[in-house]
KEKE-3310 file (N, C-alpha, C; in steps of 0.2 Angstrom, whole numbers, plus 5000, padded with zeros to 4 digits):
npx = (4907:4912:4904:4905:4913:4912:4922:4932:4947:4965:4979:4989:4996:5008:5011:5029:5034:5028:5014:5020:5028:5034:5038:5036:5037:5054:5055:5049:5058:5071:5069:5065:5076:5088:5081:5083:5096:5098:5089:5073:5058:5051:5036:5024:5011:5014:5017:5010:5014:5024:5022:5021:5027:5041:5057:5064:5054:5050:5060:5060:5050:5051:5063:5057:5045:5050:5060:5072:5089:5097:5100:5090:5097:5108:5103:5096:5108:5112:5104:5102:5114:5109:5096:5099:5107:5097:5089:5091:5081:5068:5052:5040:5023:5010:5002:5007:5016:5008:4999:5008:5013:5001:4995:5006:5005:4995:4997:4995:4998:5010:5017:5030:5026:5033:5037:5050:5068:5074:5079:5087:5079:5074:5060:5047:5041:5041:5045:5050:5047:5057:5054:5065:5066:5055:5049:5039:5036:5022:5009:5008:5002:5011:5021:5014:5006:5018:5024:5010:5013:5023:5021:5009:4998:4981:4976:4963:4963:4970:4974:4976:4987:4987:4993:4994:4988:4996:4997:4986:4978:4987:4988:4973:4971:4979:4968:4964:4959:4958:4963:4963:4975:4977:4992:4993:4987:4968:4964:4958:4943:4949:4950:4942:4942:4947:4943:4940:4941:4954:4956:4968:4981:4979:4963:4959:4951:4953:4944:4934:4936:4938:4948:4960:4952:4957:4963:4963:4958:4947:4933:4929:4941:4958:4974:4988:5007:5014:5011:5019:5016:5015:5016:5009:4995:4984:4973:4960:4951:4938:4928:4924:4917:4908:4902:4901:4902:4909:4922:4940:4956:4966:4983:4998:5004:5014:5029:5028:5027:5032:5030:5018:5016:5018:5009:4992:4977:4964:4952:4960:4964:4968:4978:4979:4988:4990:4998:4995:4984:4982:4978:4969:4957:4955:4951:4954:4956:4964:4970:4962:4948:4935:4922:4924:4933:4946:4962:4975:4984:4977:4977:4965:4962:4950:4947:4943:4934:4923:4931:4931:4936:4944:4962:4971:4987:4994:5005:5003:5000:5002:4998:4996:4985:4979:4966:4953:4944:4944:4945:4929:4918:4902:4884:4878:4879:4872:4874:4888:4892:4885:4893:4905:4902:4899:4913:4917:4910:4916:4931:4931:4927:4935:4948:4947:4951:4965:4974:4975:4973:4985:4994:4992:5000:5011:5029:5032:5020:5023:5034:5040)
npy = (5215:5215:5212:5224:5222:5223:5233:5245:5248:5255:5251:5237:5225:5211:5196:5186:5173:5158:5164:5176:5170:5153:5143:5129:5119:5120:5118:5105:5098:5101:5096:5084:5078:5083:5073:5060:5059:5057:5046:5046:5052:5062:5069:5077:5076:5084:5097:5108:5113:5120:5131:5148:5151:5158:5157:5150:5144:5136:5129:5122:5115:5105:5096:5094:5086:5076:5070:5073:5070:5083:5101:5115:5126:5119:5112:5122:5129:5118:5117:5129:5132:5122:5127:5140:5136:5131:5142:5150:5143:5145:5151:5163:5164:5158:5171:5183:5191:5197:5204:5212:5221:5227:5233:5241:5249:5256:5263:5260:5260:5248:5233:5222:5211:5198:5183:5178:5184:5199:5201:5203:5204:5205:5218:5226:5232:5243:5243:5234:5222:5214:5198:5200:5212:5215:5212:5200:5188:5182:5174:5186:5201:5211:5215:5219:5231:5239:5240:5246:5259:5264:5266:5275:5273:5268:5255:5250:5254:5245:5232:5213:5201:5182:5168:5159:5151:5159:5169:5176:5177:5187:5198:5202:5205:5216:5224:5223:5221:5202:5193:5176:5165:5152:5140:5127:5110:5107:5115:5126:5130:5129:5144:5154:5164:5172:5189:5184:5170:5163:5153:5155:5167:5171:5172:5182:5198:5212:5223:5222:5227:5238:5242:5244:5236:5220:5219:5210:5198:5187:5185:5176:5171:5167:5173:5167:5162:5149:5133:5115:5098:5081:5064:5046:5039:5035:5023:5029:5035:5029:5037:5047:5044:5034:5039:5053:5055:5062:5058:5058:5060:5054:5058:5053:5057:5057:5058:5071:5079:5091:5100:5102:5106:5120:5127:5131:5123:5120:5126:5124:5127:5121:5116:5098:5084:5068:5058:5048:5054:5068:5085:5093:5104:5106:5106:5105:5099:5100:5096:5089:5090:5092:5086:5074:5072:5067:5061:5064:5077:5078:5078:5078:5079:5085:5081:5089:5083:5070:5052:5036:5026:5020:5026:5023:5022:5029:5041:5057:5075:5091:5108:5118:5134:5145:5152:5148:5145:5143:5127:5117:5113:5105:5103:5095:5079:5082:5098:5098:5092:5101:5112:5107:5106:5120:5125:5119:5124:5138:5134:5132:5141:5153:5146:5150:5162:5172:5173:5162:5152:5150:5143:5132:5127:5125:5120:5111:5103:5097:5087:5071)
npz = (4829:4846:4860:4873:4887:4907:4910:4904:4897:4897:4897:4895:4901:4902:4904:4904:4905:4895:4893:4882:4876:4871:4883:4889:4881:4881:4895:4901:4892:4894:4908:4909:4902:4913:4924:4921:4927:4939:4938:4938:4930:4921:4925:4918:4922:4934:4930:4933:4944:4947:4936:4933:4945:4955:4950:4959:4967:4958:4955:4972:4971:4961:4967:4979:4975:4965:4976:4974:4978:4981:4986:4985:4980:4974:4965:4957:4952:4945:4933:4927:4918:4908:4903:4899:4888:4881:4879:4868:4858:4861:4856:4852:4856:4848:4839:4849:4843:4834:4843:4850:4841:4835:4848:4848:4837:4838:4851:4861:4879:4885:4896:4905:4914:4923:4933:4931:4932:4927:4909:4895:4882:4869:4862:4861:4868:4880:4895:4905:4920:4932:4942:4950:4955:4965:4982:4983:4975:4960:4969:4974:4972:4971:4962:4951:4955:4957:4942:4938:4944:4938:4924:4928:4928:4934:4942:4941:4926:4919:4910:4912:4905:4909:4912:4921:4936:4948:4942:4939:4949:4957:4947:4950:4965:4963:4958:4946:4927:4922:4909:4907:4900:4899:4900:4902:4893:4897:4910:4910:4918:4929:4929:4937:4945:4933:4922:4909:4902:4887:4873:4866:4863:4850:4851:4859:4859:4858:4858:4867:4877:4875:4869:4852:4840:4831:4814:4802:4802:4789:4779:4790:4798:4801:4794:4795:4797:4787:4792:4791:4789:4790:4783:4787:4782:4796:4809:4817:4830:4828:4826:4814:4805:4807:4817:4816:4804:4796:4787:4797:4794:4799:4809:4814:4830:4837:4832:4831:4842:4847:4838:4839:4851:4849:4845:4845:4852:4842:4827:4810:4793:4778:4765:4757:4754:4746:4737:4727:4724:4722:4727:4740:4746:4764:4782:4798:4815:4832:4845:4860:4860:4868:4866:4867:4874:4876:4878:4874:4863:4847:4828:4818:4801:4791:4773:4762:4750:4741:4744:4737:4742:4759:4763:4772:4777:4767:4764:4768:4767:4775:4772:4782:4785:4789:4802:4812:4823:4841:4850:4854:4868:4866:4868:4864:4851:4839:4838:4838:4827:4818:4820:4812:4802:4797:4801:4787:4775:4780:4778:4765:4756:4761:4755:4741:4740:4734:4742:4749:4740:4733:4740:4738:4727:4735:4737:4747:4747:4735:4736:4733)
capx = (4910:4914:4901:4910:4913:4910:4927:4936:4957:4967:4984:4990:5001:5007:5015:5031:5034:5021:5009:5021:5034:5033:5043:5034:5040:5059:5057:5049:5063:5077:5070:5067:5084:5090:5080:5085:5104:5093:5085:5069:5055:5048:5027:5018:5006:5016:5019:5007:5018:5029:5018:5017:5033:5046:5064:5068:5051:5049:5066:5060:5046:5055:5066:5055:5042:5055:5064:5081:5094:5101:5096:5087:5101:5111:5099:5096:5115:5116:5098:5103:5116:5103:5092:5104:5107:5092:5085:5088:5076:5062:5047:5036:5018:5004:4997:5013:5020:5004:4996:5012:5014:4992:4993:5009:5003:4988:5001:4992:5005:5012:5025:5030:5029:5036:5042:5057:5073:5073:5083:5089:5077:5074:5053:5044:5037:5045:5045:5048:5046:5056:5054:5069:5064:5051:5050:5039:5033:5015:5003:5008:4999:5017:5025:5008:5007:5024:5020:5003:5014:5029:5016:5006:4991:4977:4977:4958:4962:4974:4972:4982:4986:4992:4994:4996:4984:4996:4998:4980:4978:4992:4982:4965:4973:4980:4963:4965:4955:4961:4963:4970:4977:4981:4998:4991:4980:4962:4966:4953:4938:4952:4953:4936:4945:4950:4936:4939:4947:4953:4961:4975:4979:4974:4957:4960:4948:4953:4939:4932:4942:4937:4955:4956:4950:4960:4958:4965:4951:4943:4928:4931:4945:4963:4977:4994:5013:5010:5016:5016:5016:5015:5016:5005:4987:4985:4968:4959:4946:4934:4919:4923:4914:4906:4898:4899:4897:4913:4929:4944:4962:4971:4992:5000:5006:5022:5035:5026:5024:5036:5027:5012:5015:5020:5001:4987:4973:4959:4951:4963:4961:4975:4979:4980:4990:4991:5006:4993:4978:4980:4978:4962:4953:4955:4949:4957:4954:4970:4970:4960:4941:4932:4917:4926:4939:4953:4968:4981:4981:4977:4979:4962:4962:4946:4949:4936:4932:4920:4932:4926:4940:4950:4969:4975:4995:4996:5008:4995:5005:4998:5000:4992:4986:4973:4965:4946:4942:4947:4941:4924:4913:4898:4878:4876:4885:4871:4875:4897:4892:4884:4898:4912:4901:4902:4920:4920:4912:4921:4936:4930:4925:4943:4954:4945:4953:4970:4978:4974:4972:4992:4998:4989:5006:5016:5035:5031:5015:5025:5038:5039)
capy = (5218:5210:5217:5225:5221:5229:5238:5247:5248:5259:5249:5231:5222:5206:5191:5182:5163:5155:5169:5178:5163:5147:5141:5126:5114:5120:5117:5100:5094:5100:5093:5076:5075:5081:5069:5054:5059:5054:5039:5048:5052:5069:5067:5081:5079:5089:5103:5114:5114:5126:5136:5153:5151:5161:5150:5149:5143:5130:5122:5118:5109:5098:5095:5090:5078:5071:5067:5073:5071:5090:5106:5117:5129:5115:5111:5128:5129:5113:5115:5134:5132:5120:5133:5145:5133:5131:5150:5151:5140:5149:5155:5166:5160:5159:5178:5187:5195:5200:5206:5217:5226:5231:5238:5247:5255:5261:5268:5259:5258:5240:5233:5216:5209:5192:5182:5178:5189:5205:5200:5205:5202:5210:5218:5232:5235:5248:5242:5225:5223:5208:5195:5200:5218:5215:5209:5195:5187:5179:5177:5193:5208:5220:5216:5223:5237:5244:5240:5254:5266:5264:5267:5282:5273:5265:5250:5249:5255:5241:5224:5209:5195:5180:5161:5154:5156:5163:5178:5177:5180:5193:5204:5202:5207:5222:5226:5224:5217:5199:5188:5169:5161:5145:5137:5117:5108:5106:5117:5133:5127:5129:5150:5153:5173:5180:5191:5180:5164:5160:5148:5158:5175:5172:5171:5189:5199:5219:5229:5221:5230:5246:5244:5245:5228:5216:5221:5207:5194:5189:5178:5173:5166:5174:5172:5163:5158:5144:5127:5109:5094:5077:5057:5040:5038:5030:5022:5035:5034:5026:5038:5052:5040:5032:5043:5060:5055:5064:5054:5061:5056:5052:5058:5050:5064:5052:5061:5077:5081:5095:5105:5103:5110:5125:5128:5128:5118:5124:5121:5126:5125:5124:5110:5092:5081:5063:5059:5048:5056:5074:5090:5095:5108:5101:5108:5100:5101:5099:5096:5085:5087:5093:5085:5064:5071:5066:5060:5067:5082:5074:5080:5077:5083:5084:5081:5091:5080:5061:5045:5031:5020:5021:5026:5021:5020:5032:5047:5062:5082:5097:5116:5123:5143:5151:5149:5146:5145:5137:5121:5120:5107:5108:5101:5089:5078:5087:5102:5098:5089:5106:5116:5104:5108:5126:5126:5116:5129:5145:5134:5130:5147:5156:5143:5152:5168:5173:5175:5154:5148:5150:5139:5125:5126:5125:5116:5104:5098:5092:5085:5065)
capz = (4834:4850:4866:4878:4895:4913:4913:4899:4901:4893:4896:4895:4906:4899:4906:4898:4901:4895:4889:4877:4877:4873:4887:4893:4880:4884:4902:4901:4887:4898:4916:4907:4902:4918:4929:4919:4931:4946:4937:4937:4925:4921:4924:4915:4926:4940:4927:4937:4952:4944:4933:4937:4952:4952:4948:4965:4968:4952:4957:4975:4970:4958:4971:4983:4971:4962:4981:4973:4984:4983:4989:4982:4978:4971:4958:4952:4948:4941:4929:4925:4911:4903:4900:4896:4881:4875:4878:4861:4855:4863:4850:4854:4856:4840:4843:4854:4840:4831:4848:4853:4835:4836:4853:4846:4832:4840:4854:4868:4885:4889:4899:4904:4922:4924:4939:4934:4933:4921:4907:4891:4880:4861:4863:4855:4874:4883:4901:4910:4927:4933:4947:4955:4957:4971:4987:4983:4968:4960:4968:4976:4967:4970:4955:4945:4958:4954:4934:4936:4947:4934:4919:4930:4926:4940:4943:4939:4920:4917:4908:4912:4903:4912:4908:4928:4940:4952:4938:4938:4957:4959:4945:4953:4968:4963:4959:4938:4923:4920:4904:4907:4893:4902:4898:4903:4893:4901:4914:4909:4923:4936:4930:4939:4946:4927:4919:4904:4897:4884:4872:4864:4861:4844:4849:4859:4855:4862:4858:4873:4884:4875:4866:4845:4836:4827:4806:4801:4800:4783:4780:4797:4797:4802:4790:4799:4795:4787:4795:4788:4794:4786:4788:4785:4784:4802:4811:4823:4836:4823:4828:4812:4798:4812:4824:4816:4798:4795:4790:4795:4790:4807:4807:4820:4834:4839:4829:4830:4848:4847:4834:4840:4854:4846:4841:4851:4849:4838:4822:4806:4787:4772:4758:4758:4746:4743:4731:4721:4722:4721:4730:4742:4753:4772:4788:4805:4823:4834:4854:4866:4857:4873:4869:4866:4879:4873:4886:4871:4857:4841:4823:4814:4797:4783:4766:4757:4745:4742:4741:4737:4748:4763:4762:4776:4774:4762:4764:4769:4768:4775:4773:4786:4781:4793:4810:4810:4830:4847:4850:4863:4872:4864:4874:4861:4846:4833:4838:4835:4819:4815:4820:4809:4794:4797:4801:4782:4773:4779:4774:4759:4752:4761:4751:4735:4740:4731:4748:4754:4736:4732:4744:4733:4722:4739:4736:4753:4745:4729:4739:4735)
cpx = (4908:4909:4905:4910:4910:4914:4932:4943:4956:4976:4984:4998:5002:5014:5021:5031:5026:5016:5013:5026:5032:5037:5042:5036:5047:5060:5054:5052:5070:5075:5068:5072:5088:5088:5084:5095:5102:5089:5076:5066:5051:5041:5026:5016:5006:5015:5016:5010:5023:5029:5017:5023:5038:5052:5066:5062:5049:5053:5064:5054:5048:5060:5062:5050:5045:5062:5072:5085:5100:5096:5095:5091:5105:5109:5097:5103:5117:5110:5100:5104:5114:5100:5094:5106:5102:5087:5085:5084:5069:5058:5043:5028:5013:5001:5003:5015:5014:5000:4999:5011:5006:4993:5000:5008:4997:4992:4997:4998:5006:5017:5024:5030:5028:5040:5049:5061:5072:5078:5082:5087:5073:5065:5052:5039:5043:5046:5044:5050:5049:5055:5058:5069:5058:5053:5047:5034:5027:5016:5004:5006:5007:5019:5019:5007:5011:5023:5013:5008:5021:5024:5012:4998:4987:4975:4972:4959:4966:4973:4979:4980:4990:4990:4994:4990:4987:4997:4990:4977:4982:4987:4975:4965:4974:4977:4962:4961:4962:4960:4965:4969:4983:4987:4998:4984:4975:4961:4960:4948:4942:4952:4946:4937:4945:4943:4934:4945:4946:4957:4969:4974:4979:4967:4954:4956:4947:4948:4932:4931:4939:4946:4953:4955:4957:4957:4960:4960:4949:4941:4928:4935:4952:4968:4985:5001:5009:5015:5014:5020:5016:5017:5010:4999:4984:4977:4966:4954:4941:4926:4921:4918:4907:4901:4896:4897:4903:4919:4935:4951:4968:4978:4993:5004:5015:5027:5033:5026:5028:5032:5020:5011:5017:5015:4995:4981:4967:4957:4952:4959:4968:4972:4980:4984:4991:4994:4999:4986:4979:4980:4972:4962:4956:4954:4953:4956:4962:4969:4965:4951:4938:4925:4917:4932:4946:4960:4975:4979:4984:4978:4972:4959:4957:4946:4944:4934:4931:4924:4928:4931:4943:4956:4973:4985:4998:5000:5003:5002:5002:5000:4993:4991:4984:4970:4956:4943:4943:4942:4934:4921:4906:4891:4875:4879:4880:4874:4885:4897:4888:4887:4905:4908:4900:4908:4923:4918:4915:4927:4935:4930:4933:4947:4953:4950:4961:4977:4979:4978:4980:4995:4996:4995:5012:5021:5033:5024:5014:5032:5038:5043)
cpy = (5215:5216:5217:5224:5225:5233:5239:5248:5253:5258:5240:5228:5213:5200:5188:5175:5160:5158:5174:5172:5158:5141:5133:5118:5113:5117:5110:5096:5093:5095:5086:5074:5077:5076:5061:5054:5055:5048:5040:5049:5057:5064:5075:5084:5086:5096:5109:5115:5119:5132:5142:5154:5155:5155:5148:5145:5134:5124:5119:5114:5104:5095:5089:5085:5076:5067:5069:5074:5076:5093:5108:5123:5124:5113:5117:5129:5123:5113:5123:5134:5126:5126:5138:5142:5133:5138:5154:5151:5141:5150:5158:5162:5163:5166:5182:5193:5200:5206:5214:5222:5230:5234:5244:5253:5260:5265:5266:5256:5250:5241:5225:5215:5198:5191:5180:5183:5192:5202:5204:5205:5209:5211:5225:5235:5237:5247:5235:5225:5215:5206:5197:5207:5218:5210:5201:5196:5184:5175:5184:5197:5215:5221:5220:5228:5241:5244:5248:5259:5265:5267:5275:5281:5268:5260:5248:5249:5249:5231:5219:5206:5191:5171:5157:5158:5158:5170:5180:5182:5187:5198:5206:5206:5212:5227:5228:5220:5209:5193:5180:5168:5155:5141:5129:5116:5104:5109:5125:5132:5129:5140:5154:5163:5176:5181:5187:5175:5162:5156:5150:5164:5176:5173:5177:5193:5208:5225:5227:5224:5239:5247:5244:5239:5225:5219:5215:5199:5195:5184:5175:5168:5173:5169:5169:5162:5151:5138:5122:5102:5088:5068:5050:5040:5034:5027:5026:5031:5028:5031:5045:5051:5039:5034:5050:5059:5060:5062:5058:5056:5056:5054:5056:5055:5061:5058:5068:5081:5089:5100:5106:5105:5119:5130:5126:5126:5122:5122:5127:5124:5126:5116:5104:5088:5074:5062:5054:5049:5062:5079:5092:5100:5105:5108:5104:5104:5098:5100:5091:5085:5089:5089:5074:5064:5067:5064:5061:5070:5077:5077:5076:5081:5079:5085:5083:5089:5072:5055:5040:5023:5025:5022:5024:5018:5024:5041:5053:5069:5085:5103:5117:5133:5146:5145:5150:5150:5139:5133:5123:5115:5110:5104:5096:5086:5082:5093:5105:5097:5097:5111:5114:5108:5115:5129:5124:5122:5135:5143:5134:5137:5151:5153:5147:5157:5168:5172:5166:5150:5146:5145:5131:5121:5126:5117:5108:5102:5095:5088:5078:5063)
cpz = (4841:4857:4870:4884:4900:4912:4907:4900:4895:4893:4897:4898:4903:4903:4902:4897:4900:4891:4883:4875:4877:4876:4890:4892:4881:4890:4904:4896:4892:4906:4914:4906:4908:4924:4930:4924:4935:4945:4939:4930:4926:4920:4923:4918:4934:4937:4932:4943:4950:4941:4935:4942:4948:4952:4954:4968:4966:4955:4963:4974:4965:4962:4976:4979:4967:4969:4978:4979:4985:4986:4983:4977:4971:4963:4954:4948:4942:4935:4926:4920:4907:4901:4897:4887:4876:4874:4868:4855:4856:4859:4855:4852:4852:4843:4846:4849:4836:4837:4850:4847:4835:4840:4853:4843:4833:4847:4862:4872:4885:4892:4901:4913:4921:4931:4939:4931:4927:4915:4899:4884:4875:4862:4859:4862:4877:4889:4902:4916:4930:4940:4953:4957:4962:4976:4985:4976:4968:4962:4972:4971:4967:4965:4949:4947:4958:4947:4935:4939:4942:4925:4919:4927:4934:4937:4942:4930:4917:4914:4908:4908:4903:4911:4916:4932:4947:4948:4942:4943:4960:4954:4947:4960:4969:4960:4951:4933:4922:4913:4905:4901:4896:4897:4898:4900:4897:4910:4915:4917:4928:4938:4933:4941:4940:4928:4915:4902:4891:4880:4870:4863:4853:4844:4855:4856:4862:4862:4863:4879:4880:4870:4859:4845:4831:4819:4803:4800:4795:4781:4784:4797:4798:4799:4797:4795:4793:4788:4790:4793:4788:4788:4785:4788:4791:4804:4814:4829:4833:4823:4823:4807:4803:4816:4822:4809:4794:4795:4789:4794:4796:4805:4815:4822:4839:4837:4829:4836:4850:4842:4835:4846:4855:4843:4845:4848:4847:4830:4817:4797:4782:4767:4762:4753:4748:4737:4724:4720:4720:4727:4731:4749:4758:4777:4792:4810:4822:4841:4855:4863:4864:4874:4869:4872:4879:4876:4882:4867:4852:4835:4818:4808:4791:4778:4763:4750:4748:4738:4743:4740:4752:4761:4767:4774:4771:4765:4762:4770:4768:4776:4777:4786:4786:4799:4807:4819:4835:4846:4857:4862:4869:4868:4870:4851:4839:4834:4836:4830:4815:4815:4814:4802:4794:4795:4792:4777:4773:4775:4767:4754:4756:4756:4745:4734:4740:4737:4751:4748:4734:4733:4741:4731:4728:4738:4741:4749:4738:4729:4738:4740)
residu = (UNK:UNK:UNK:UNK:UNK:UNK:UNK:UNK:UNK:UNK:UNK:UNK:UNK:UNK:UNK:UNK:UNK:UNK:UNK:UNK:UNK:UNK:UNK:UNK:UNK:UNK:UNK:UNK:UNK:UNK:UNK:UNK:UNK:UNK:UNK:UNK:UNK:UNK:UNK:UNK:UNK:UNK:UNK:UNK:UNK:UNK:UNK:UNK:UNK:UNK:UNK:UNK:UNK:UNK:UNK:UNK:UNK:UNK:UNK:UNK:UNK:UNK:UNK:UNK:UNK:UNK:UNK:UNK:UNK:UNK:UNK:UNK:UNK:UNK:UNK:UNK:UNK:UNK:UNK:UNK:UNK:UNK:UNK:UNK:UNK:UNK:UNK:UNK:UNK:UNK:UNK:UNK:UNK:UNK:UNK:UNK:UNK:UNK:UNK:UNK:UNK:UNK:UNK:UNK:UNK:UNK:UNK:UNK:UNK:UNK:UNK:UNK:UNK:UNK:UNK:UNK:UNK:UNK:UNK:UNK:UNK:UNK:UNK:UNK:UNK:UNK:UNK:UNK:UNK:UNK:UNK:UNK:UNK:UNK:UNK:UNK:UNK:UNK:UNK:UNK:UNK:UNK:UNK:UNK:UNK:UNK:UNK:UNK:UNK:UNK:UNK:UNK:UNK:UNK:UNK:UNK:UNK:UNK:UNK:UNK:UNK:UNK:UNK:UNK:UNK:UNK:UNK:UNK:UNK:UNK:UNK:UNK:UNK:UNK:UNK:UNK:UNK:UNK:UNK:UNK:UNK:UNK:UNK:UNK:UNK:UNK:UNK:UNK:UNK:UNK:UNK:UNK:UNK:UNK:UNK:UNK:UNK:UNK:UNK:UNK:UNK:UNK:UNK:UNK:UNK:UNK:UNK:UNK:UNK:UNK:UNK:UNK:UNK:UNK:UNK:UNK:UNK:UNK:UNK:UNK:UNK:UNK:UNK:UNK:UNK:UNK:UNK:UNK:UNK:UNK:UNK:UNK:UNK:UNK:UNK:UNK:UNK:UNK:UNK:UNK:UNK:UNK:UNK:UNK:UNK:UNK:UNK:UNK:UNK:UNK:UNK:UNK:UNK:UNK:UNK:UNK:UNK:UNK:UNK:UNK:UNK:UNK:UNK:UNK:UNK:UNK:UNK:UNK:UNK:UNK:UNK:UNK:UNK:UNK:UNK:UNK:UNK:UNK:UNK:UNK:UNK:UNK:UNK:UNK:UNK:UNK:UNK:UNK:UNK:UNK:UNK:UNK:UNK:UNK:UNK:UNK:UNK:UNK:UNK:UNK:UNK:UNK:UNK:UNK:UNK:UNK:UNK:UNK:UNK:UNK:UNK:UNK:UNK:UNK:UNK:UNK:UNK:UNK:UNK:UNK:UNK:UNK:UNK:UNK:UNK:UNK:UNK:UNK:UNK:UNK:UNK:UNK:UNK:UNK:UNK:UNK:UNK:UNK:UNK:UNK:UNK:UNK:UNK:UNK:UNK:UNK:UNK:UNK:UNK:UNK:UNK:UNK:UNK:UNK:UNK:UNK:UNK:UNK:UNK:UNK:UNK:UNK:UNK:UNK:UNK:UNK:UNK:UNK)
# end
């Protein structure tokens, strides 16, 4: 059981681009492909210039660091029906749907406040408060102000959770618990206002708040859709044999970069298969490694088992089953090599269990 905070809630306010939505690789596939009009090149690194704006806010800042030679208007017009195309392709983000359905059944209030426009969107929360229904938007506190007196709850009782730190700032403001669950990676250190940060709302933990707990945890470990992934044994860093004494099986994140952003970084467990070796245990981290820093998310996965050669080359398939824990910086490298072998027996003993162990037999890891 999780120690409880200073301030217990008794409702939950939830953000949607970004923190229930995985909005952020739509909106940098579309603005890449729109810049290429203007002979520009989407930079990443701006992303947080828009984060957290409302649409009228986002566009003029692409506008003006990218020098486009429209107005501010013009570009919204002309960038809109993209999005409207790809609104479809939207998912909701690892945790979203598990989050919303616990605080329903336990019958705890939510509602959505989002800065941009109110829209027509399928939820199992009873109230959305959009952007275009206030005077001004985050980091203003109104939109969360109307939310409590729309709800009939104080503004004190209520817990946000919000992915930008102008959400962050508009809930602090309006004098409210806050959760970030930052949308950029390496960006957490920047959320210095929430009460708490964390890596995903998988790793959410509501009986902090005084709200029910998650039951769903087993052998420490939380069960997932299960993804895969797959591809050629590549070269890595050289420091898992090397430095930790831990060899893992590099996949190159080139052809992947889309589904992995789909999944936040953290250290997972499921099968491995090698077409002529056979089928193994495996653990894997996934994201930037906090303590080697890492300047891209990577895909490093443990084969639970001792060979006695490299495979380099060799077609490597993963079902991925269950989540383990966010990734974290750790004060020294025994101290992360004593965390991996941790992370290796939970997996080990979960896969045992009827519920992991199935996926052994799974179609994609008999696929030649």
């Amino acid at each position: 059981m999780a120690k409880p905070l200073n301030k217990l809630v008794s409702c939950v306010i939830l953000d949607l681009d970004g923190t229930l939505l995985n909005t952020d690789g739509i909106v940098s596939d579309v603005l890449k492909a729109y810049l290429v009009k203007h002979e520009k090149q989407w930079d990443g690194r701006r992303a947080h210039r828009i984060v957290g704006k409302t649409p009228y806010e986002a566009s003029a800042a692409v506008v003006e660091d990218y020098e486009l030679p429209i107005s501010t208007d013009e570009f919204i017009s002309e960038i809109t029906p993209r999005f409207s195309e790809q609104w479809c392709n939207i998912k909701a983000q690892p945790g979203a749907n598990r989050l919303i359905n616990h605080l329903r059944s336990h019958g705890v209030p939510m509602a959505l406040a989002s800065n941009s426009p109110k829209m027509n969107v399928e939820t199992k929360i009873s109230y959305h408060q959009g952007g275009d229904e206030v005077t001004s938007g985050k980091p203003s506190p109104e939109i969360y102000v109307e939310v409590a007196k729309r709800l009939n709850m104080n503004p004190s009782s209520c817990l946000v959770i919000e992915d930008s730190l102008p959400g962050v700032t508009a809930g602090k403001a309006a004098g409210m618990e806050v959760v970030a669950v930052p949308s950029l990676p390496k960006q957490s250190h920047l959320f210095t206002s929430a009460d708490e940060v964390i890596n995903s709302l998988l790793d959410l933990q509501p009986e902090k708040w005084g709200l029910p707990a998650f039951e769903d945890w087993i052998e420490s470990t939380l069960p997932i859709e299960p993804w895969y992934i797959g591809g050629p044994v590549i070269k890595g860093f050289g420091r898992g044999s090397k430095v930790l004494g831990i060899p893992t099986a590099n996949l190159s994140t080139e052809a992947y970069s889309a589904i992995l952003s789909e999944h936040p970084s953290g250290v997972y467990f499921g099968w491995a298969r090698l077409p002529t070796r056979g089928v193994y245990k495996m653990v894997m981290s996934i994201g930037w490694n906090p303590y080697f820093n890492n300047s891209e998310k990577t895909i490093e996965p443990w084969l639970l088992h001792d060979f006695n050669e490299d495979f380099y080359g060799e077609e490597l398939r993963l079902a991925i089953v269950g989540y383990i824990r966010p990734e974290a910086n750790f004060p020294s490298l025994d101290s992360l090599v004593a965390k991996i072998h941790e992370d290796r027996k939970i997996a080990e003993n979960a896969l045992e269990l009827p519920l992991y162990s199935k996926y052994k037999e799974d179609p994609y890891l008999k696929i030649s």
